[in-house]
N, CA, C and O atoms as a GROMACS GRO file, in nm:
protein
  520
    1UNK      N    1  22.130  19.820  -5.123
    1UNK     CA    2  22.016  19.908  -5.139
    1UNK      C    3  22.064  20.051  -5.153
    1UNK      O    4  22.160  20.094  -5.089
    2UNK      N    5  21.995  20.123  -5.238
    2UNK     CA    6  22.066  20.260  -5.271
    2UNK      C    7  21.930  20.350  -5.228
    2UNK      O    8  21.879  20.438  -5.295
    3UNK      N    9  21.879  20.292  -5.071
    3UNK     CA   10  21.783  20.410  -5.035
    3UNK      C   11  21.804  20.376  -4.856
    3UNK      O   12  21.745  20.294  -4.785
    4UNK      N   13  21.899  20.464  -4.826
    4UNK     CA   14  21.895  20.403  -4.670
    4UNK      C   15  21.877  20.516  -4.600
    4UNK      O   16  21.882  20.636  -4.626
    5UNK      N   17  21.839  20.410  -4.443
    5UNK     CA   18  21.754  20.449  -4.367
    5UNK      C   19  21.773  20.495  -4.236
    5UNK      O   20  21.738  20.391  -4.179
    6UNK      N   21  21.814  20.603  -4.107
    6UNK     CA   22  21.830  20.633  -4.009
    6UNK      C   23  21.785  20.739  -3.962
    6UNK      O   24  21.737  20.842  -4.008
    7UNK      N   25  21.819  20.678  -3.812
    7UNK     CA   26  21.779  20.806  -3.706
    7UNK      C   27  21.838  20.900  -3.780
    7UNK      O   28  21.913  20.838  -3.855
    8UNK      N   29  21.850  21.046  -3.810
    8UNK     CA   30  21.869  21.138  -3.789
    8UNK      C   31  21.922  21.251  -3.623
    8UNK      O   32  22.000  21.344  -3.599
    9UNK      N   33  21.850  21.189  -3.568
    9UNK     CA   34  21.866  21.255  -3.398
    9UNK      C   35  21.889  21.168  -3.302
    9UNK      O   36  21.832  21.058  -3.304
   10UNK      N   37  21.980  21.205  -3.199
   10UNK     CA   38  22.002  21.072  -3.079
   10UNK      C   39  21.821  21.053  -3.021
   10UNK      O   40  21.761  20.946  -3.012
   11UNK      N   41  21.766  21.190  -2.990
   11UNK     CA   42  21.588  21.146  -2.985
   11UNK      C   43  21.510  21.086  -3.043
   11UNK      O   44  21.393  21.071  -3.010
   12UNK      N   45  21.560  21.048  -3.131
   12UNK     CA   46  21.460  20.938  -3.271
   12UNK      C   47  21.373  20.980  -3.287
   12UNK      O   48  21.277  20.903  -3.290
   13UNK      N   49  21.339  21.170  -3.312
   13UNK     CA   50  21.259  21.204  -3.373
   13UNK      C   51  21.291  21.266  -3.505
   13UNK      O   52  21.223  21.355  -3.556
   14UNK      N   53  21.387  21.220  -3.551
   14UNK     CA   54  21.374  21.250  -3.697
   14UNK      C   55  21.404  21.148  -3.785
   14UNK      O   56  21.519  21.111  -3.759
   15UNK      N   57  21.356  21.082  -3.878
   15UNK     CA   58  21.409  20.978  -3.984
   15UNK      C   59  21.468  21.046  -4.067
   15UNK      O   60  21.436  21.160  -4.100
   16UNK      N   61  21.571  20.976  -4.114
   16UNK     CA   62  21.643  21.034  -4.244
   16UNK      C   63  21.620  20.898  -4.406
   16UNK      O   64  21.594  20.778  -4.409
   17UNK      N   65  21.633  20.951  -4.462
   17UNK     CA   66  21.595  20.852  -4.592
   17UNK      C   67  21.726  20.954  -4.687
   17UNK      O   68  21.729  21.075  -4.705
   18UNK      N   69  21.830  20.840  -4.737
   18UNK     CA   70  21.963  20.885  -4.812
   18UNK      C   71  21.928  20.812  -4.936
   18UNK      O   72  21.917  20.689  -4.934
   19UNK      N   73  21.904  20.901  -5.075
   19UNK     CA   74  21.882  20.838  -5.144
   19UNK      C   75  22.026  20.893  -5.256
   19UNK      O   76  22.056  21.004  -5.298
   20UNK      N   77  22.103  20.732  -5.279
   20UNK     CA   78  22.236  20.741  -5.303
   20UNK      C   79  22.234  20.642  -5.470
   20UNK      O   80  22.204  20.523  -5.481
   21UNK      N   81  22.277  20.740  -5.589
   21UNK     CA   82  22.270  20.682  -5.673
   21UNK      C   83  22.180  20.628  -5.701
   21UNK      O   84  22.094  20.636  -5.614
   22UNK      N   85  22.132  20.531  -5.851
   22UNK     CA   86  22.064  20.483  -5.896
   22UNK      C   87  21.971  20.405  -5.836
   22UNK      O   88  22.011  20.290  -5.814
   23UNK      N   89  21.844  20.433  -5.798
   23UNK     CA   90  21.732  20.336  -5.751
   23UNK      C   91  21.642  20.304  -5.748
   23UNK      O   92  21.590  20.378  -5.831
   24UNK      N   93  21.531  20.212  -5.697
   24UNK     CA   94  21.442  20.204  -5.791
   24UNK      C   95  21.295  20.183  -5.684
   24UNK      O   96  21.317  20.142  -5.570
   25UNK      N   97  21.193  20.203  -5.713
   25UNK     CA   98  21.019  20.187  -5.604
   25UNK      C   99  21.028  20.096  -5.548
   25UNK      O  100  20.954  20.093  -5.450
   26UNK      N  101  21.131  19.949  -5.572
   26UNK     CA  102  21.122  19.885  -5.509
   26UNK      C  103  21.235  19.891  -5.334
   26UNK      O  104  21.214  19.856  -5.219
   27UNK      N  105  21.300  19.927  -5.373
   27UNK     CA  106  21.415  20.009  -5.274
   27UNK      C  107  21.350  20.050  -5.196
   27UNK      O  108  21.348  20.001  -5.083
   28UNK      N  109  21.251  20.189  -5.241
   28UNK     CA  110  21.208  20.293  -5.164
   28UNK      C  111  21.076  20.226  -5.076
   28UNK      O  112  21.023  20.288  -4.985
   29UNK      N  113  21.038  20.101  -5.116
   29UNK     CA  114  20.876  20.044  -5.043
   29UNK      C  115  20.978  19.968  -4.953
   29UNK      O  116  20.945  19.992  -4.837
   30UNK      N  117  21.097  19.878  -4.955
   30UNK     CA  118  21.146  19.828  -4.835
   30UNK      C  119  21.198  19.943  -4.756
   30UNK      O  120  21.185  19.915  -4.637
   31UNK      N  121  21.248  20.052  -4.771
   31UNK     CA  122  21.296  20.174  -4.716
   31UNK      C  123  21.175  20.206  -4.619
   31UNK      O  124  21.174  20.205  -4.496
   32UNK      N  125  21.077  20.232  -4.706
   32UNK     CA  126  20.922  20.241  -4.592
   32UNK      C  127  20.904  20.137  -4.496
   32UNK      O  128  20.863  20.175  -4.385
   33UNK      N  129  20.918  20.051  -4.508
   33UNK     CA  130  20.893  19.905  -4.400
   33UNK      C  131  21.005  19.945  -4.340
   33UNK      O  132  20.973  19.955  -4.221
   34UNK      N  133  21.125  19.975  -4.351
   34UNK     CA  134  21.233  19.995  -4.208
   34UNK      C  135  21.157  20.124  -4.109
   34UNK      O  136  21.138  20.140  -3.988
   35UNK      N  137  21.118  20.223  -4.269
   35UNK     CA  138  21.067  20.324  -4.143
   35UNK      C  139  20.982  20.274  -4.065
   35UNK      O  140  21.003  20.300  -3.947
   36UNK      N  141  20.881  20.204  -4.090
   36UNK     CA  142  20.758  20.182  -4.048
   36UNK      C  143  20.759  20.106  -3.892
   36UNK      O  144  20.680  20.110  -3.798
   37UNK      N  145  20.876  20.042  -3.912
   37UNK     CA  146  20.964  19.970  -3.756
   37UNK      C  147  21.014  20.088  -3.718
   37UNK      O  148  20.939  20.125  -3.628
   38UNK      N  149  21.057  20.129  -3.727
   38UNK     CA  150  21.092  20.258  -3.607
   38UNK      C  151  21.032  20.318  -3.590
   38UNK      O  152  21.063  20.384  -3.490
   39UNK      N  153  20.900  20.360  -3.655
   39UNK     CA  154  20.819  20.438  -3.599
   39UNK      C  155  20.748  20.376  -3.448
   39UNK      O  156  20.722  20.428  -3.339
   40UNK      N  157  20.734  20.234  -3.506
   40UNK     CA  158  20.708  20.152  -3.376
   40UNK      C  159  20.743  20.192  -3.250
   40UNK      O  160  20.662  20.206  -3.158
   41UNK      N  161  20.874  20.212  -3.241
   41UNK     CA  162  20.969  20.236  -3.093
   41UNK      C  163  20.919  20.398  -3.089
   41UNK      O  164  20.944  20.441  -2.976
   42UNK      N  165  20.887  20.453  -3.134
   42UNK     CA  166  20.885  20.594  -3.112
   42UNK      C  167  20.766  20.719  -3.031
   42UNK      O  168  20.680  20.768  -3.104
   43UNK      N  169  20.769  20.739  -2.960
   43UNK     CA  170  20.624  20.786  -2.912
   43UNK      C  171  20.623  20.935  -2.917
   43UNK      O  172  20.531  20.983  -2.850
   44UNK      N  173  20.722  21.048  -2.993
   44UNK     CA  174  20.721  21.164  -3.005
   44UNK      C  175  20.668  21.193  -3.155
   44UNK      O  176  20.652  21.104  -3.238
   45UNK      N  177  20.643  21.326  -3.175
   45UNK     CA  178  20.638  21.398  -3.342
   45UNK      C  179  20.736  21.357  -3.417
   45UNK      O  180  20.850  21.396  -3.392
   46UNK      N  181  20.712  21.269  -3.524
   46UNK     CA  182  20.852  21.263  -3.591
   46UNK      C  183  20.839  21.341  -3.729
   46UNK      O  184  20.724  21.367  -3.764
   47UNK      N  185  20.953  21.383  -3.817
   47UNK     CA  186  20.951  21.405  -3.895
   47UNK      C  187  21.052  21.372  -3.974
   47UNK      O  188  21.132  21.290  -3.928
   48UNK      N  189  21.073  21.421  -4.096
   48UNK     CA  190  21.102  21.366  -4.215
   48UNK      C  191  21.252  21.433  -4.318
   48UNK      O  192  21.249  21.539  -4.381
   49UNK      N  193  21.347  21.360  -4.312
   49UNK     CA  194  21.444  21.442  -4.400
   49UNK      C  195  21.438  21.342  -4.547
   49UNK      O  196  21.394  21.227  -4.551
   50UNK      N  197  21.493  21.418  -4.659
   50UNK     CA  198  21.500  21.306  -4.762
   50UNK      C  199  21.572  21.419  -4.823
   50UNK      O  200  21.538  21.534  -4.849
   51UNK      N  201  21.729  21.327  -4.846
   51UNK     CA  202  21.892  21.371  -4.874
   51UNK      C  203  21.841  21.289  -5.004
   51UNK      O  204  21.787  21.178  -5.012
   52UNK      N  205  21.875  21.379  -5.097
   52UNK     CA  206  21.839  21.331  -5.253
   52UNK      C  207  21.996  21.413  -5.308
   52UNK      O  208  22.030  21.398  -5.425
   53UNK      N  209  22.051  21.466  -5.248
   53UNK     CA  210  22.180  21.515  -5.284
   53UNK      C  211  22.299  21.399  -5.414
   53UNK      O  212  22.369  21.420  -5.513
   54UNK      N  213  22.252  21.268  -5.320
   54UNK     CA  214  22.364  21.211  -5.404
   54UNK      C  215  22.284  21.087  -5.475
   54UNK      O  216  22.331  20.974  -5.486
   55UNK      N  217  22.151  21.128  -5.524
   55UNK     CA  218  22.146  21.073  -5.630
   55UNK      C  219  22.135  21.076  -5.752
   55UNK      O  220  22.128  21.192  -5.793
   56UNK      N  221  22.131  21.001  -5.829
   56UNK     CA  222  22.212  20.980  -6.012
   56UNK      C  223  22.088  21.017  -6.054
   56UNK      O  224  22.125  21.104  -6.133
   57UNK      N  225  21.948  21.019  -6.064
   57UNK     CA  226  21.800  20.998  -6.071
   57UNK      C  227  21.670  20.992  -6.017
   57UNK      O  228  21.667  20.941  -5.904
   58UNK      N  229  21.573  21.024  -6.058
   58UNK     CA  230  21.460  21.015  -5.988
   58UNK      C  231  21.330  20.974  -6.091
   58UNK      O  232  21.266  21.043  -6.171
   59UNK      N  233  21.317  20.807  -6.045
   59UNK     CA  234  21.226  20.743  -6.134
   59UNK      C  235  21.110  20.823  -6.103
   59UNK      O  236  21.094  20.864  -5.988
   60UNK      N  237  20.996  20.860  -6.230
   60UNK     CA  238  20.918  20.972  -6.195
   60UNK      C  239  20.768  20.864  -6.243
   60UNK      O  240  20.662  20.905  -6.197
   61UNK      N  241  20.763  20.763  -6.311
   61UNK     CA  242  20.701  20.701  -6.305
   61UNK      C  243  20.582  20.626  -6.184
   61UNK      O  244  20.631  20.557  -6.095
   62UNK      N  245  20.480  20.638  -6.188
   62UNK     CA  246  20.386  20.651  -6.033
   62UNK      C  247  20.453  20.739  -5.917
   62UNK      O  248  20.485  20.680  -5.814
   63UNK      N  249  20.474  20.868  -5.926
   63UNK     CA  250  20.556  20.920  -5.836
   63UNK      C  251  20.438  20.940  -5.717
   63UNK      O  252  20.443  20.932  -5.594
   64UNK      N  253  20.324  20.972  -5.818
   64UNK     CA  254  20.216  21.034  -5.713
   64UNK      C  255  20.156  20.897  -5.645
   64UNK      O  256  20.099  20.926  -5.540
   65UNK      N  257  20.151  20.787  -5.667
   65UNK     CA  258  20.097  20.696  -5.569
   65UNK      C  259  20.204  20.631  -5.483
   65UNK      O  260  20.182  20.571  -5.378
   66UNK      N  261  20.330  20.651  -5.544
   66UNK     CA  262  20.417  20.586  -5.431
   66UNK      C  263  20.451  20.668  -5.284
   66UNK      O  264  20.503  20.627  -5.180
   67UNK      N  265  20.382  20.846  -5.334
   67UNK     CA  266  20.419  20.920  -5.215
   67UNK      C  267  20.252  20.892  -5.163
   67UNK      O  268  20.236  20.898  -5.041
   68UNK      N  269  20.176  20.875  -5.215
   68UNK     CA  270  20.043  20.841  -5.116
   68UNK      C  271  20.064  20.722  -5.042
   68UNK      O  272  20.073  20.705  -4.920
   69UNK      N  273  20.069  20.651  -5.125
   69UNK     CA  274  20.097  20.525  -5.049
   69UNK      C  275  20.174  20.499  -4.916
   69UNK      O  276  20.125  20.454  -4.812
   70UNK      N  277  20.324  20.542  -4.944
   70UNK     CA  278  20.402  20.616  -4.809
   70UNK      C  279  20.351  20.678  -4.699
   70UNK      O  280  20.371  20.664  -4.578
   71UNK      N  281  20.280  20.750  -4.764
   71UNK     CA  282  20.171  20.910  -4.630
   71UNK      C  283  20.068  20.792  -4.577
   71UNK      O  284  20.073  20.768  -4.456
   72UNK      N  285  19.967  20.710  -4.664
   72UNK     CA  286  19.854  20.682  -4.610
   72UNK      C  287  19.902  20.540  -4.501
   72UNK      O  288  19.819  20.501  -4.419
   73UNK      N  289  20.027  20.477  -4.507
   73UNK     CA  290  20.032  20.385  -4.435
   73UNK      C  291  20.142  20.479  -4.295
   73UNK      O  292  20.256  20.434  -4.285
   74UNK      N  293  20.125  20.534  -4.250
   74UNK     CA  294  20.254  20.668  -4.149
   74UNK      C  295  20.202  20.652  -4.024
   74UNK      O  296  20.088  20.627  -3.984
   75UNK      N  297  20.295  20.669  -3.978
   75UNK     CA  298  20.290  20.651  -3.816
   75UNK      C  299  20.146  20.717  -3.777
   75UNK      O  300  20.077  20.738  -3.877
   76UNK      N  301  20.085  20.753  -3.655
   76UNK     CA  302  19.985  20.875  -3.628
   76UNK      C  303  20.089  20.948  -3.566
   76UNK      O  304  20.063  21.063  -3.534
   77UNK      N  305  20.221  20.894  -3.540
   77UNK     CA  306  20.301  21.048  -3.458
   77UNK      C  307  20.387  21.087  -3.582
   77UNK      O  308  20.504  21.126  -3.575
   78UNK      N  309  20.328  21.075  -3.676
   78UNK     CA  310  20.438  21.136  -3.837
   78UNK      C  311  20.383  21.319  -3.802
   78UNK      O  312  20.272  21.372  -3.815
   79UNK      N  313  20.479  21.360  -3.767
   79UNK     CA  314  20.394  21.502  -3.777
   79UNK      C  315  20.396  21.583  -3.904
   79UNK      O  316  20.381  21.705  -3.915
   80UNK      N  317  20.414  21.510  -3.981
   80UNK     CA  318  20.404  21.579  -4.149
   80UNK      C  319  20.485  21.687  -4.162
   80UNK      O  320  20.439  21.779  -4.229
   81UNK      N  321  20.593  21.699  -4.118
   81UNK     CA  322  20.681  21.771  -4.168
   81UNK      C  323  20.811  21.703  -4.219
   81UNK      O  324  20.880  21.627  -4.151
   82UNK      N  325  20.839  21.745  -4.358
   82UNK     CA  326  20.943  21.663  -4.462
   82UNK      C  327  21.005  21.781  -4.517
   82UNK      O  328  20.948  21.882  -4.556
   83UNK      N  329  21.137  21.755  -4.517
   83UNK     CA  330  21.226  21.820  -4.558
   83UNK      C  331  21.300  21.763  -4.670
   83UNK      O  332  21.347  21.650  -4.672
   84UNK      N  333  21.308  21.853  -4.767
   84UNK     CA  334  21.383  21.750  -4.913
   84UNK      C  335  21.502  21.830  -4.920
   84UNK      O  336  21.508  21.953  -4.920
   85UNK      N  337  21.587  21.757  -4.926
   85UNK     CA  338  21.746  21.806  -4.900
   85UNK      C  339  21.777  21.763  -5.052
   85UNK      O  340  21.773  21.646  -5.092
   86UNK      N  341  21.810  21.884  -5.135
   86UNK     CA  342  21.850  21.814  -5.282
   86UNK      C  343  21.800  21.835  -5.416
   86UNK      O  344  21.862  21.829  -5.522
   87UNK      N  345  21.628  21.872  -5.387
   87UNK     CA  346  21.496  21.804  -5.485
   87UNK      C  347  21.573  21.925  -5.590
   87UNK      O  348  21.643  22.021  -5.556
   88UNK      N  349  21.538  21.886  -5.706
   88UNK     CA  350  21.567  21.897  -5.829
   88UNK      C  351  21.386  22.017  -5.837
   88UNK      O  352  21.328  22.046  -5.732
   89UNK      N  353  21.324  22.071  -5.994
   89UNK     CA  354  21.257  22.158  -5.996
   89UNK      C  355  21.129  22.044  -5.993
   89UNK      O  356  21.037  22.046  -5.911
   90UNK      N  357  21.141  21.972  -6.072
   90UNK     CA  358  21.038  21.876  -6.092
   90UNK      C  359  20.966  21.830  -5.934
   90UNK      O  360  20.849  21.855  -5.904
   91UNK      N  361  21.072  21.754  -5.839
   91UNK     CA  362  21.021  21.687  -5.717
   91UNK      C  363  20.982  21.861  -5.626
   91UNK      O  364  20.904  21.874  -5.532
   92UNK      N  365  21.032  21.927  -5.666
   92UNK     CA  366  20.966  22.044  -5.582
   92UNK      C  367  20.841  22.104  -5.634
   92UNK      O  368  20.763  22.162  -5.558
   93UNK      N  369  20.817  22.090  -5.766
   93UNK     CA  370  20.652  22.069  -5.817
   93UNK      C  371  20.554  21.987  -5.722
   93UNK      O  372  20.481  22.015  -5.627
   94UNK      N  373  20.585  21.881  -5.789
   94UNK     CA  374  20.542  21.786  -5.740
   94UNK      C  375  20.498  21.750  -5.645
   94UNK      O  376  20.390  21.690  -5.652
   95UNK      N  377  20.575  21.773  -5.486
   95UNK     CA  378  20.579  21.807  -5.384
   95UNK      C  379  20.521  21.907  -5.338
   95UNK      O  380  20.496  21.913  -5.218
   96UNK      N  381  20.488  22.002  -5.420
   96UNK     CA  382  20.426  22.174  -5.339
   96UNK      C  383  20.284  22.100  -5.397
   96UNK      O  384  20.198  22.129  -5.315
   97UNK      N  385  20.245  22.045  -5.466
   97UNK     CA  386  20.141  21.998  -5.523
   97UNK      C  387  20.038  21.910  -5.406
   97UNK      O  388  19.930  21.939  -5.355
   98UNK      N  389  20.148  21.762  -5.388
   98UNK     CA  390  20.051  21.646  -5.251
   98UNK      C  391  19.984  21.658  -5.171
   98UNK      O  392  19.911  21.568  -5.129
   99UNK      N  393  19.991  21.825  -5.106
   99UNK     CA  394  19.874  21.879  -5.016
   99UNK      C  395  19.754  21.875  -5.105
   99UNK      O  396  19.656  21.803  -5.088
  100UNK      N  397  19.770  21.948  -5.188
  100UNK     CA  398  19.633  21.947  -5.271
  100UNK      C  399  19.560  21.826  -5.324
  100UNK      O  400  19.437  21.816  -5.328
  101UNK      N  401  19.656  21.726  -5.368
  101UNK     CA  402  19.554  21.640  -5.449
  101UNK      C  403  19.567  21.519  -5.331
  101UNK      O  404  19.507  21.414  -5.353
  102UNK      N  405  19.619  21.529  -5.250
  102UNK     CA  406  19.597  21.404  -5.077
  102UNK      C  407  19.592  21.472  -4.982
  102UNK      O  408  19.646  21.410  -4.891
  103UNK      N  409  19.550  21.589  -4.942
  103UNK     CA  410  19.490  21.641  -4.849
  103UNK      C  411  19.484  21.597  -4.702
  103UNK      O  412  19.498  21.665  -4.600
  104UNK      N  413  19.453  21.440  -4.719
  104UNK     CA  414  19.382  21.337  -4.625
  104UNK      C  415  19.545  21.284  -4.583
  104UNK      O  416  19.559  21.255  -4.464
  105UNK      N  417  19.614  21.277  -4.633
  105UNK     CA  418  19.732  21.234  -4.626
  105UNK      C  419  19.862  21.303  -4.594
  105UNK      O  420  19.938  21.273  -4.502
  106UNK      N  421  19.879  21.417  -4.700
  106UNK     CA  422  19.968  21.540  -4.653
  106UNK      C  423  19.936  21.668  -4.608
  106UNK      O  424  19.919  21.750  -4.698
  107UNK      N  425  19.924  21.701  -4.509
  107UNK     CA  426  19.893  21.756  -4.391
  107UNK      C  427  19.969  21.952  -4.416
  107UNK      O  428  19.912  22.060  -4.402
  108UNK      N  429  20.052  21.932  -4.440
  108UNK     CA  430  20.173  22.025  -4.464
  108UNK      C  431  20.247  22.026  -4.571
  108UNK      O  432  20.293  21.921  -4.616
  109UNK      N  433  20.276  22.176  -4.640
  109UNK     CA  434  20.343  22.138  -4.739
  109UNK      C  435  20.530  22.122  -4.692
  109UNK      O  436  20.595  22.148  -4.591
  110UNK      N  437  20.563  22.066  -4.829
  110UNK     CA  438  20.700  22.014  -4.791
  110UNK      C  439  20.803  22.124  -4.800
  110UNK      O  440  20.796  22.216  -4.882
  111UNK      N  441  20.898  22.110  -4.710
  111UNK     CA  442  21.007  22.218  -4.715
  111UNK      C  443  21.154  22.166  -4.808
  111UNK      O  444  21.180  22.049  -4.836
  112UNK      N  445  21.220  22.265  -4.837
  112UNK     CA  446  21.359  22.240  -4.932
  112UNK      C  447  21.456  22.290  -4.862
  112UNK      O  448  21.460  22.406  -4.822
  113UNK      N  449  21.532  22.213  -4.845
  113UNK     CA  450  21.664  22.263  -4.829
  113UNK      C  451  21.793  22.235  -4.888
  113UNK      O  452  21.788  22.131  -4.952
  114UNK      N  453  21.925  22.298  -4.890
  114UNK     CA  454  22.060  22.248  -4.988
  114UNK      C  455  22.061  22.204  -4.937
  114UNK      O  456  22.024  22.095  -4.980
  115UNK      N  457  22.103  22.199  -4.748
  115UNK     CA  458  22.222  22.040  -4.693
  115UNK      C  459  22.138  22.057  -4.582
  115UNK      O  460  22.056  22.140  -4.542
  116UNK      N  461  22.204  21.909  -4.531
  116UNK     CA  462  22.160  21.822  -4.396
  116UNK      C  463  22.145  21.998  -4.271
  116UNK      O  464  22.054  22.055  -4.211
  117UNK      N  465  22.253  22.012  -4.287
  117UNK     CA  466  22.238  22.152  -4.159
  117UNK      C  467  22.167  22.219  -4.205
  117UNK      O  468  22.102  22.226  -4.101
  118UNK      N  469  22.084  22.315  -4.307
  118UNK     CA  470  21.976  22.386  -4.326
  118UNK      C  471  21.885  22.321  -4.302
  118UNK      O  472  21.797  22.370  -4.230
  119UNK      N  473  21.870  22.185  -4.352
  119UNK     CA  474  21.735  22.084  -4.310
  119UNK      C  475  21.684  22.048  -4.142
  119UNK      O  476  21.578  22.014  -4.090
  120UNK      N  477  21.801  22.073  -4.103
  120UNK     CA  478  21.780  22.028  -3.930
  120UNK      C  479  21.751  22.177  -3.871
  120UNK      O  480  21.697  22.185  -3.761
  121UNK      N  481  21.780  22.278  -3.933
  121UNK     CA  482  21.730  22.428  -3.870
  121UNK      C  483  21.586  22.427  -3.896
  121UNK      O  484  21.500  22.447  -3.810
  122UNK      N  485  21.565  22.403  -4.020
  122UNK     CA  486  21.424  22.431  -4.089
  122UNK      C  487  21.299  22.347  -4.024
  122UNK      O  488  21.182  22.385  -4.018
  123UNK      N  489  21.351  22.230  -3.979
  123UNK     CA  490  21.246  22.161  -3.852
  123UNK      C  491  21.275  22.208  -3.705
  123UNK      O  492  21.196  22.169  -3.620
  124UNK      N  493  21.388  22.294  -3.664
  124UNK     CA  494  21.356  22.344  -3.544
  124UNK      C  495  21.260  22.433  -3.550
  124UNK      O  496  21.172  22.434  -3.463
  125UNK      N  497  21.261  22.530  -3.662
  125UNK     CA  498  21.204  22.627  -3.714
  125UNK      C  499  21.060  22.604  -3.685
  125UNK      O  500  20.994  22.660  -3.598
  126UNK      N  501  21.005  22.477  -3.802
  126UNK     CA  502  20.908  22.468  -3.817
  126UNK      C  503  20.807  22.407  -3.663
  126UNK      O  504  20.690  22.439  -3.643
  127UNK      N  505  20.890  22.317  -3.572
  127UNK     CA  506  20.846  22.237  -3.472
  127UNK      C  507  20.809  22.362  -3.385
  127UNK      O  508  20.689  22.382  -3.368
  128UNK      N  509  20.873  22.425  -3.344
  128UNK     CA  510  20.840  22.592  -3.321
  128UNK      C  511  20.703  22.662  -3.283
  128UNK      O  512  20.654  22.719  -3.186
  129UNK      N  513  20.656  22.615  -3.452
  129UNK     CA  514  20.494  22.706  -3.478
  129UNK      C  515  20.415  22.574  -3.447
  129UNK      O  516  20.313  22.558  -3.514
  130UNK      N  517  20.443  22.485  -3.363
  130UNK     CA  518  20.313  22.321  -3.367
  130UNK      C  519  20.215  22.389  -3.202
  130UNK      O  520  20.120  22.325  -3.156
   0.00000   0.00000   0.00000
């Protein structure tokens, strides 16, 4: 699978999603079902990294229902904060956009960062102002 899935923090409040080389919606919907088990075990705010650094592509085809879809099935302790480590101009469109047209779903808009260490400041940052 070229979309994997981990803690991020020994607290298991952060998921990480590594999206590595070529892959495809179907990847990314079993990627959601791993998250969706750990959210299980989890009873804090979690939030969201997505390392797009090392991948080859980004199928853009249903982009907007595969990220609803993702949001509308989410923990209730997802605290809607996502960090995109990577995004290209397009997924940062796109992304500044999901508040607006799912509202009901994305809560917050999404943050950018170059690497894993700006991304883990930018949710201390943000956890901060909750």
């Amino acid at each position: 699978m070229s979309v994997h899935v981990s803690w991020d923090s020994d607290e298991k409040a952060v998921i990480r999603l590594d999206f590595v080389g070529e892959w495809t919606w179907e990847e990314v919907e079993q990627a959601v079902q791993t998250v969706h088990q750990m959210e299980e075990s989890c009873t804090s705010q979690l939030a969201v990294i997505v390392d797009l650094t090392k991948s080859e592509h980004t199928p853009y085809d249903h982009i907007l229902t595969h990220a609803r879809n993702f949001a509308s099935t989410a923990s209730p302790n997802w605290s809607h904060i996502v960090v995109i480590v990577g995004a290209n101009v397009v997924i940062e469109v796109i992304s500044s956009k999901l508040p607006q047209i799912y509202p009901r779903f994305f809560k917050k808009t999404f943050l950018f960062a170059s690497s894993i260490d700006e991304a883990r400041q930018k949710l201390i940052e943000e956890r901060q102002k909750l």
